[in-house]
Kinemage of the C-alpha trace (Angstrom):
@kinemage 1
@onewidth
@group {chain A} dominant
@subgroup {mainchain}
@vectorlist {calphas} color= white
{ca unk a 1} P 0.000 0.000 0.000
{ca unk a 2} L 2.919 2.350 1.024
{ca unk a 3} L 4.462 1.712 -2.698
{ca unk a 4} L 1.218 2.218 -4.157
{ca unk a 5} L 0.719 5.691 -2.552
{ca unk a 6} L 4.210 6.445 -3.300
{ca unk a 7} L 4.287 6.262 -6.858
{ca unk a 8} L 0.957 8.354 -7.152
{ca unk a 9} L 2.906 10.970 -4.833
{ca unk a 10} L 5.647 10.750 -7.264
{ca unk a 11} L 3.259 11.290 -10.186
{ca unk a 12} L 1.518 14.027 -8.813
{ca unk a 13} L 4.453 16.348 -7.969
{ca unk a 14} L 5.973 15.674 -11.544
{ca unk a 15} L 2.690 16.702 -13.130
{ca unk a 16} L 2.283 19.482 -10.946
{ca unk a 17} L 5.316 21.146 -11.946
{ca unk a 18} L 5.334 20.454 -15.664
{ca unk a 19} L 1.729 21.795 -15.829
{ca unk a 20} L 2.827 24.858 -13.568
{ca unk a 21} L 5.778 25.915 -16.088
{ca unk a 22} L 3.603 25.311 -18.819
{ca unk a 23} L 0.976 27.826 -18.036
{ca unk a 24} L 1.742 31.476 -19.175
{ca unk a 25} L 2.869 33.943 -17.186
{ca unk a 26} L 1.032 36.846 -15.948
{ca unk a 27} L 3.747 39.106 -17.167
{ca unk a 28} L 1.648 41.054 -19.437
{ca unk a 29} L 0.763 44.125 -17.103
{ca unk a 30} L -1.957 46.470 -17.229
{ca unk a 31} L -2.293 47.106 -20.594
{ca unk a 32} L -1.976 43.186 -21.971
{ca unk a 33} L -4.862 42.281 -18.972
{ca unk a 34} L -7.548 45.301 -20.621
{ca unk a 35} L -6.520 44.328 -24.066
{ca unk a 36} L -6.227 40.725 -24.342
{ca unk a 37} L -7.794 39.472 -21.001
{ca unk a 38} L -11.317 40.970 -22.385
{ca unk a 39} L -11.384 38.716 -25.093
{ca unk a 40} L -11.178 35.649 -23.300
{ca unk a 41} L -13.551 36.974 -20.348
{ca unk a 42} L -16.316 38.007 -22.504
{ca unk a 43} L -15.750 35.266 -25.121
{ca unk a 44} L -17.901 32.282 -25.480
{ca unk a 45} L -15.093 30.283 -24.737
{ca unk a 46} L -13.482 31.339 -21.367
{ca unk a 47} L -13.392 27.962 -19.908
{ca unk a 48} L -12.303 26.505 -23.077
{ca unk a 49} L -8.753 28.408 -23.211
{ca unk a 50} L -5.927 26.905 -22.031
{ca unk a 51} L -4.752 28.425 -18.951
{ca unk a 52} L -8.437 27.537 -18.022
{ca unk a 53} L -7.504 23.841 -18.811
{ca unk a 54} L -4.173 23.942 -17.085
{ca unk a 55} L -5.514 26.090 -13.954
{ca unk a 56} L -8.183 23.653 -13.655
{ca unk a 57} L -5.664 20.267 -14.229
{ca unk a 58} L -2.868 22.359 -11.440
{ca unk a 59} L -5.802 22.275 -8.757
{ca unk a 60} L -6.749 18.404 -9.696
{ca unk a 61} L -2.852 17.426 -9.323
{ca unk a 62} L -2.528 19.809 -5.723
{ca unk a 63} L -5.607 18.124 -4.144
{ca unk a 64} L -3.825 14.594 -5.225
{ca unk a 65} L -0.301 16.141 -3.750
{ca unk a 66} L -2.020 17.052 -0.602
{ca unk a 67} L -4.154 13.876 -0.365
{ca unk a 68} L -1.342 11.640 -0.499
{ca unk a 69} L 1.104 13.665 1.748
{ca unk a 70} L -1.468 13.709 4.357
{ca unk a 71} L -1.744 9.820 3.602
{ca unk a 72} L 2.072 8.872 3.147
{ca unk a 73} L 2.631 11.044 6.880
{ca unk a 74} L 0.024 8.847 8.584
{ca unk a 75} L 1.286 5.773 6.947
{ca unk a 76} L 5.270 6.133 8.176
{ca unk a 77} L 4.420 7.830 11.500
């Protein structure tokens, strides 16, 4: 059970970081937030983007990293 719990431990802090650099960075500043975040906050397709997708995935994979730390602490102590 320990292994088991392990491994998804190891797969959720991997995917947590790739998905974390692979969102954009909120570097744009005032004017890139008026100009191009009205587009996708008024569009049709706001949840369809893909920071939506990858903020959405990043909270999946940090409930599953929380779950099993709380899990693999229990287990060993």
């Amino acid at each position: 059970m320990q292994v088991i719990i392990t491994v998804l431990h190891i797969i959720f802090s991997l995917s947590l970081i790739v998905i974390v650099l692979l969102q954009s960075g909120k570097q744009a500043g005032l004017s890139g937030s008026i100009a191009g975040g009205a587009e996708t906050f008024f569009g049709k397709n706001k949840g369809r983007t893909i920071d939506a997708i990858l903020g959405k995935y990043t909270v999946v994979a940090a409930i599953g990293f929380v779950i099993t730390s709380v899990v693999l602490q229990r287990i060993l102590s």
